[in-house]
DSSP file (Angstrom, degrees, kcal/mol; ACC not computed):
  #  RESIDUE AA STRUCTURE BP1 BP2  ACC     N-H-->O    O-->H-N    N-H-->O    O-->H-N    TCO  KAPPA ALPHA  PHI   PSI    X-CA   Y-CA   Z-CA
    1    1 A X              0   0    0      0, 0.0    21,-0.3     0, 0.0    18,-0.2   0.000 360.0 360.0 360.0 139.0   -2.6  -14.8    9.9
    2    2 A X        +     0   0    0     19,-0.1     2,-0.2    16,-0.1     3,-0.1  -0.079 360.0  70.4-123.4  55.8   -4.9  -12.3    8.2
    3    3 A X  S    S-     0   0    0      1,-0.3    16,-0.6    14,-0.1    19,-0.1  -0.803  88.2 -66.8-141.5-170.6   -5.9  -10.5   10.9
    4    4 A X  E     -A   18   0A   0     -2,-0.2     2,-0.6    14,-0.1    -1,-0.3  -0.014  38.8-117.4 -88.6-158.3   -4.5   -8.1   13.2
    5    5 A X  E     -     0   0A   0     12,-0.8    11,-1.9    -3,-0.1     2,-0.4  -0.971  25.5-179.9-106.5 127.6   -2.0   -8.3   15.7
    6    6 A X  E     -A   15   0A   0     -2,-0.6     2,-0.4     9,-0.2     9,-0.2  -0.968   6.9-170.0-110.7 130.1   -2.6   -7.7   19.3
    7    7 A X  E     -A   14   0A   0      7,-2.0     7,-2.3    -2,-0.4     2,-0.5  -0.921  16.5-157.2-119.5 142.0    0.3   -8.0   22.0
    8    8 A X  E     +A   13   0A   0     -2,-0.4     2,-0.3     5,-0.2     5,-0.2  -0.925  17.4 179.1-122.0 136.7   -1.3   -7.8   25.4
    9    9 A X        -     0   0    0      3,-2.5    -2,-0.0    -2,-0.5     0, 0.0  -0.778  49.3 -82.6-130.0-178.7    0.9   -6.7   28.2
   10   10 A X  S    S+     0   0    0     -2,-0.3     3,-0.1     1,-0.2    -2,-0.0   0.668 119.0   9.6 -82.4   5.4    0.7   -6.2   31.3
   11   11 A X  S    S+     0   0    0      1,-0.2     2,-0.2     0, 0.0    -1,-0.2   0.482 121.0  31.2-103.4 -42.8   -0.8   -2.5   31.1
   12   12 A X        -     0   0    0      2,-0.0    -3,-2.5     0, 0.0     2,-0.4  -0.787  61.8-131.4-132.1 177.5   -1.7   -1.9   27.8
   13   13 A X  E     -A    8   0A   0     -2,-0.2     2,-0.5    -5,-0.2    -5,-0.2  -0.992  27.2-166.7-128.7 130.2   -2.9   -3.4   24.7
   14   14 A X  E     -A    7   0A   0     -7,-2.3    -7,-2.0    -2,-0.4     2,-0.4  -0.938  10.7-145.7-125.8 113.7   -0.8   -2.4   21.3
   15   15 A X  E     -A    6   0A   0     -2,-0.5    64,-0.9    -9,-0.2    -9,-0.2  -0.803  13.8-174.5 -89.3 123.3   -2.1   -3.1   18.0
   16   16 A X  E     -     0   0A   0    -11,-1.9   -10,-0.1    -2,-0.4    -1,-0.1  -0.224  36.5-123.4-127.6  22.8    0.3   -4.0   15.3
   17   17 A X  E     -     0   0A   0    -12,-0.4   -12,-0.8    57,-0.2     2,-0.5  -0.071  36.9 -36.1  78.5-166.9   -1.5   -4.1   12.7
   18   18 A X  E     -A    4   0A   0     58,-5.0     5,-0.1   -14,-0.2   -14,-0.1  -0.839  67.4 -84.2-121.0 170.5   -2.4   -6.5   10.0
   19   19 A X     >  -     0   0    0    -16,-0.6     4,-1.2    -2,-0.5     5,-0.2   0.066  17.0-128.0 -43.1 142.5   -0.2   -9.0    8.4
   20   20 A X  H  > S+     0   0    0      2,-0.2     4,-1.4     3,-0.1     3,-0.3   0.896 115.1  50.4 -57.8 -53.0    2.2   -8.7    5.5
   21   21 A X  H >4 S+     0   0    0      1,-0.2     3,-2.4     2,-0.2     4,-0.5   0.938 116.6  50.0 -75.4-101.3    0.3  -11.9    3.7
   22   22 A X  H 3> S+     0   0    0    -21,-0.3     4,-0.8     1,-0.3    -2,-0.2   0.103 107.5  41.3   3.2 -37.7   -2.9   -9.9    4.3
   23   23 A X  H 3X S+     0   0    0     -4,-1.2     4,-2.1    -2,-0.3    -1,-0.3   0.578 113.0  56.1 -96.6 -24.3   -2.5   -6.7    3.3
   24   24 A X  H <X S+     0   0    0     -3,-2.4     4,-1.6    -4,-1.4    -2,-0.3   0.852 109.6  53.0 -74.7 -28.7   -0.5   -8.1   -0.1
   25   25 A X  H  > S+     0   0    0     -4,-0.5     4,-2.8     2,-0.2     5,-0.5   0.930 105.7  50.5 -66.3 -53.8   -3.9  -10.2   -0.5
   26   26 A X  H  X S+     0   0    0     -4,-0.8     4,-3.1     2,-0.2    -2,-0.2   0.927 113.2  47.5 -44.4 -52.5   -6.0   -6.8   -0.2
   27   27 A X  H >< S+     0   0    0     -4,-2.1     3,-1.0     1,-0.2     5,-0.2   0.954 110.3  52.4 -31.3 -82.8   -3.7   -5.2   -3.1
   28   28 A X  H >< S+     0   0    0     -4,-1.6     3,-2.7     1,-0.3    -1,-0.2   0.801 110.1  49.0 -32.5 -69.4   -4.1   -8.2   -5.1
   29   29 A X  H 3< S+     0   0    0     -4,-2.8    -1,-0.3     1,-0.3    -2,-0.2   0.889 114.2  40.1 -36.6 -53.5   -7.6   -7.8   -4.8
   30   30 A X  T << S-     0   0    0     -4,-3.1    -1,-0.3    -3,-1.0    -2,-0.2   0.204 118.7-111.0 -85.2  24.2   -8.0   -4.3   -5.7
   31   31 A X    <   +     0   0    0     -3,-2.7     2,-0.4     1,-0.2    -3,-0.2   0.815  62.4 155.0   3.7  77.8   -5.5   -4.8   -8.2
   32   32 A X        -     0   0    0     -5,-0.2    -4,-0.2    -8,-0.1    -1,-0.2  -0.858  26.9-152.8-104.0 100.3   -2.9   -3.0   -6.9
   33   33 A X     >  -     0   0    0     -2,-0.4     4,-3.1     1,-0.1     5,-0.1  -0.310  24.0-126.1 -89.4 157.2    0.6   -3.9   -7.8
   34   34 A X  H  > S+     0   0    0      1,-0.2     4,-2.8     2,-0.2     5,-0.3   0.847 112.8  55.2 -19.4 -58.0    3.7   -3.4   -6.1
   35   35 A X  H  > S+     0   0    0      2,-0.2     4,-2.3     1,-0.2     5,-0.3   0.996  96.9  62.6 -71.4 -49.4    5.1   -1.7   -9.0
   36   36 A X  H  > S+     0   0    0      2,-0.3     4,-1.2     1,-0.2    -2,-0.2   0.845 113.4  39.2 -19.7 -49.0    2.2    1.0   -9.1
   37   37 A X  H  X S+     0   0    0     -4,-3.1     4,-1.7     1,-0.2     3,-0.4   0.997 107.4  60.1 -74.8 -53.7    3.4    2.0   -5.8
   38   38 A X  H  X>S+     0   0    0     -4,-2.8     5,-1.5     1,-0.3     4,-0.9   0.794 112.9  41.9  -0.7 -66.7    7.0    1.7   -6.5
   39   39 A X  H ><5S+     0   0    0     -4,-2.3     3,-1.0    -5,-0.3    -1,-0.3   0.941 105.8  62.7 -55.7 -53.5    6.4    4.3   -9.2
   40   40 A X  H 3<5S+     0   0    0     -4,-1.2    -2,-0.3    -3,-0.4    -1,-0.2   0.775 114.9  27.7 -47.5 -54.7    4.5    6.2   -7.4
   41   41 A X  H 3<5S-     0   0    0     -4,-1.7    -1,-0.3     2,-0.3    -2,-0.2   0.234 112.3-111.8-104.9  22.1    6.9    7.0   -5.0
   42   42 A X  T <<5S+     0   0    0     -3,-1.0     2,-0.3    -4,-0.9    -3,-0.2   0.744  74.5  90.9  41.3  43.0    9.8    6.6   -7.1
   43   43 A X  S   <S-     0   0    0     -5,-1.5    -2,-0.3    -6,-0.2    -1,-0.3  -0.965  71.9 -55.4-156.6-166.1   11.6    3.7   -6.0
   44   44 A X    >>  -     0   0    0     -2,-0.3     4,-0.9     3,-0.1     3,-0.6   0.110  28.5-132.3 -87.9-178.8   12.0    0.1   -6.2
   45   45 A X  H >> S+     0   0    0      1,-0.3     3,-2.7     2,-0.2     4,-1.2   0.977 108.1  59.9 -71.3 -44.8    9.6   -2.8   -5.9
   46   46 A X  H 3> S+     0   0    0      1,-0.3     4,-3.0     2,-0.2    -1,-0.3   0.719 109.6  45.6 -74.3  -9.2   12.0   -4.7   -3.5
   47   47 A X  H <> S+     0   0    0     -3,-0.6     4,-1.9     2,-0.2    -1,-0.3   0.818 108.9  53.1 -89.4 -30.3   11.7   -1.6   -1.2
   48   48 A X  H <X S+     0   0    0     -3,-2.7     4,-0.7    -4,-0.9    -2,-0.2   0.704 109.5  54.1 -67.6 -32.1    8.2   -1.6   -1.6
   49   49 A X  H  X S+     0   0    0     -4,-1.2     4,-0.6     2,-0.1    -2,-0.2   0.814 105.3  48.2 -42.8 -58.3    8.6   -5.1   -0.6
   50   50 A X  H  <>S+     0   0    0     -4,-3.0     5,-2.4     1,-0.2     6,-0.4   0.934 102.1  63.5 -76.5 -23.7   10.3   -4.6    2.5
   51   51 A X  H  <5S+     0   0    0     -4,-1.9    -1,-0.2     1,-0.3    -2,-0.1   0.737 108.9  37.6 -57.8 -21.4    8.1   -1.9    3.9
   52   52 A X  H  <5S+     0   0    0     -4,-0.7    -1,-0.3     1,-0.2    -2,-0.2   0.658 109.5  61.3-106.3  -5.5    5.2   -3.9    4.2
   53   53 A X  T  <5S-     0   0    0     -4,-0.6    -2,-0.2    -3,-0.3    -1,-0.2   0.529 113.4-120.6 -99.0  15.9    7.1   -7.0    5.3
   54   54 A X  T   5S+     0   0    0      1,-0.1    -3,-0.2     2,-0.1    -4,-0.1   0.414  88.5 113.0  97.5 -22.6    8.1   -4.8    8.2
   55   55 A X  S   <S+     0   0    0     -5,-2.4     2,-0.3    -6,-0.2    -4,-0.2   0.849  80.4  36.2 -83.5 -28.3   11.9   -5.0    7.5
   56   56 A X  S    S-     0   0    0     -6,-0.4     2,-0.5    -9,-0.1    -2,-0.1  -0.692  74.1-138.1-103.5 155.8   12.0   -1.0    6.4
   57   57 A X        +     0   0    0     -2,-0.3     2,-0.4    -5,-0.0    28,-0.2  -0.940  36.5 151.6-130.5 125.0   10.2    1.8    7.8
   58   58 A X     >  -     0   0    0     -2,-0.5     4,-3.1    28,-0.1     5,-0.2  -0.903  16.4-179.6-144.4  88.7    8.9    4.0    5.4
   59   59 A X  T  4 S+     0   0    0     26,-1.0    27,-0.1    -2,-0.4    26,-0.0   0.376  84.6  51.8 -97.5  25.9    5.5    6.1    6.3
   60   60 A X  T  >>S+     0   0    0     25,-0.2     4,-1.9     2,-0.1     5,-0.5   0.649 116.4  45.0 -80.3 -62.3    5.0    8.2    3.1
   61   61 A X  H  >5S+     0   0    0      1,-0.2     4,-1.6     2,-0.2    -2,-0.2   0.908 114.8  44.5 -71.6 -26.6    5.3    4.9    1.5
   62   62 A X  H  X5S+     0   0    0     -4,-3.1     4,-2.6     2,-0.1    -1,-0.2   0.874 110.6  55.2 -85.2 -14.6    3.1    3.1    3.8
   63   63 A X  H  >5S+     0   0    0     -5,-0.2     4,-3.1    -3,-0.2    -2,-0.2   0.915 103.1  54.5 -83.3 -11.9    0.4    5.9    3.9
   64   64 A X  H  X>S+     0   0    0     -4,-1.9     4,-3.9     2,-0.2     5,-0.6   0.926 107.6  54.9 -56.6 -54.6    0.1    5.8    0.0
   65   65 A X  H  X<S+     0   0    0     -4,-1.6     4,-4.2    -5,-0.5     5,-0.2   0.941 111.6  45.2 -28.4 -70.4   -0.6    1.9    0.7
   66   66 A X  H  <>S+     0   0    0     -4,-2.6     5,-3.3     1,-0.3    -2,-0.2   0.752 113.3  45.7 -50.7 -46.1   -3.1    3.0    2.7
   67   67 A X  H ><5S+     0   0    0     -4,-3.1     3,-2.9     3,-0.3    -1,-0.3   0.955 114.5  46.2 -43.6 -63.8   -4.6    5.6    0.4
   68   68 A X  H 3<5S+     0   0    0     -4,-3.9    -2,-0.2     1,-0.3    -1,-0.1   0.887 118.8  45.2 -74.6 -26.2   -4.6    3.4   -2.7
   69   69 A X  T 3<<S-     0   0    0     -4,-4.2    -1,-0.3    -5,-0.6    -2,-0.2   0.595 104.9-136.4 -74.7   0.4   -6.2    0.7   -0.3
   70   70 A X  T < 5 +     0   0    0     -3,-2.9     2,-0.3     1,-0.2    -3,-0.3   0.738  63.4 130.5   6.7  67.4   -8.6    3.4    1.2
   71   71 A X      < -     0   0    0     -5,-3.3     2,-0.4    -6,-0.1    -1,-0.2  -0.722  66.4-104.8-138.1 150.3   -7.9    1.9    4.3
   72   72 A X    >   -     0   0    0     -2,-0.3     3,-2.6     1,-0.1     4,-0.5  -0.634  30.8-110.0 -94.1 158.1   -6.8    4.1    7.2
   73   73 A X  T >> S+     0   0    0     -2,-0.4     3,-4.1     1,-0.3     4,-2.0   0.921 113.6  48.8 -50.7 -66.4   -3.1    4.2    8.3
   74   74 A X  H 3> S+     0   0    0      1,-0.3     4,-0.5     3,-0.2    -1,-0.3   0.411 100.6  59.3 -65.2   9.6   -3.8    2.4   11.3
   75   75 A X  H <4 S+     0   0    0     -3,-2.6    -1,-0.3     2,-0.1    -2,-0.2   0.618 113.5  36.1 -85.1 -14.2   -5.5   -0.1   10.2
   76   76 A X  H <4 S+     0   0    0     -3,-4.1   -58,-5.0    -4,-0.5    -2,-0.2   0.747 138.2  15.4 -84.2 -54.0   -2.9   -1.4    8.0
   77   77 A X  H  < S-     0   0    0     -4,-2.0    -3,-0.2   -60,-0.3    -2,-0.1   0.429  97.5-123.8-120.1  -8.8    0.2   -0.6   10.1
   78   78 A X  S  < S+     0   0    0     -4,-0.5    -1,-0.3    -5,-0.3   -62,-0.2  -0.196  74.8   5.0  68.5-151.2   -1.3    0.1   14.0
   79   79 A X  S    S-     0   0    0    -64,-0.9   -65,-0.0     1,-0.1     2,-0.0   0.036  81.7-113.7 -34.8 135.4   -0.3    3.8   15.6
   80   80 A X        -     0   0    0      1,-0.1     2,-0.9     2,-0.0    -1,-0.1  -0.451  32.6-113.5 -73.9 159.3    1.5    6.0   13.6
   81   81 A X        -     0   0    0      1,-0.1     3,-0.3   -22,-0.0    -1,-0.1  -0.714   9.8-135.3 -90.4 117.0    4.8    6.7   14.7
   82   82 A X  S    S+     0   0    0     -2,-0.9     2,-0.4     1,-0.2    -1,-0.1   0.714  95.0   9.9 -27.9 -59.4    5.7   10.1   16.0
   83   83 A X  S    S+     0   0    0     -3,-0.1     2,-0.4     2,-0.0    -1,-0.2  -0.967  77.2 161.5-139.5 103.4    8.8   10.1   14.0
   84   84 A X        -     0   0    0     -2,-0.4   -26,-0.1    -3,-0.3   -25,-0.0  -0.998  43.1 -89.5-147.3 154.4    9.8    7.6   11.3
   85   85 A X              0   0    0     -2,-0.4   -26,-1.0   -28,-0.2   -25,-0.2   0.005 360.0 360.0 -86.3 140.0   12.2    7.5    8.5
   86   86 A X              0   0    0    -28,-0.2   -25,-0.2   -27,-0.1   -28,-0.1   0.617 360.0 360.0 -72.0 360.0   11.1    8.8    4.7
């Protein structure tokens, strides 16, 4: 899907962002590669990989996404997280 995710409960509504498939099409567009970031923050592509397919949690590496996409964090990725792993 390349739009965002909303999970509607029965109090709130929590936005999850946009899609893995969706945000690698924005890159692609602005011809941004994988490795570029990957470099950037000095590590590997497959890590750059997992973060955006959700499997890692990395928010230096996802606000550089965001940066290079000029996209604001939460538009990418939904709230930041108080506390999440470097």
């Amino acid at each position: 899907m390349f739009t965002s995710k909303v999970i509607n409960s029965t109090e709130t509504e929590v936005h999850l962002g946009l899609s893995p498939v969706f945000i690698r099409a924005l890159m692609s567009l602005r011809g941004i590669k994988l490795s570029d970031i990957a470099r950037e923050r000095n590590v590997t592509r497959g890590l750059i990989t997992q973060v955006i397919d959700g499997n890692i949690q990395s928010r230096p590496t996802k606000e550089l996404i965001a940066k290079r996409l000029g996209l604001p964090y939460e538009v990418l990725w939904g709230p930041r997280p108080e506390r999440e792993a470097a």
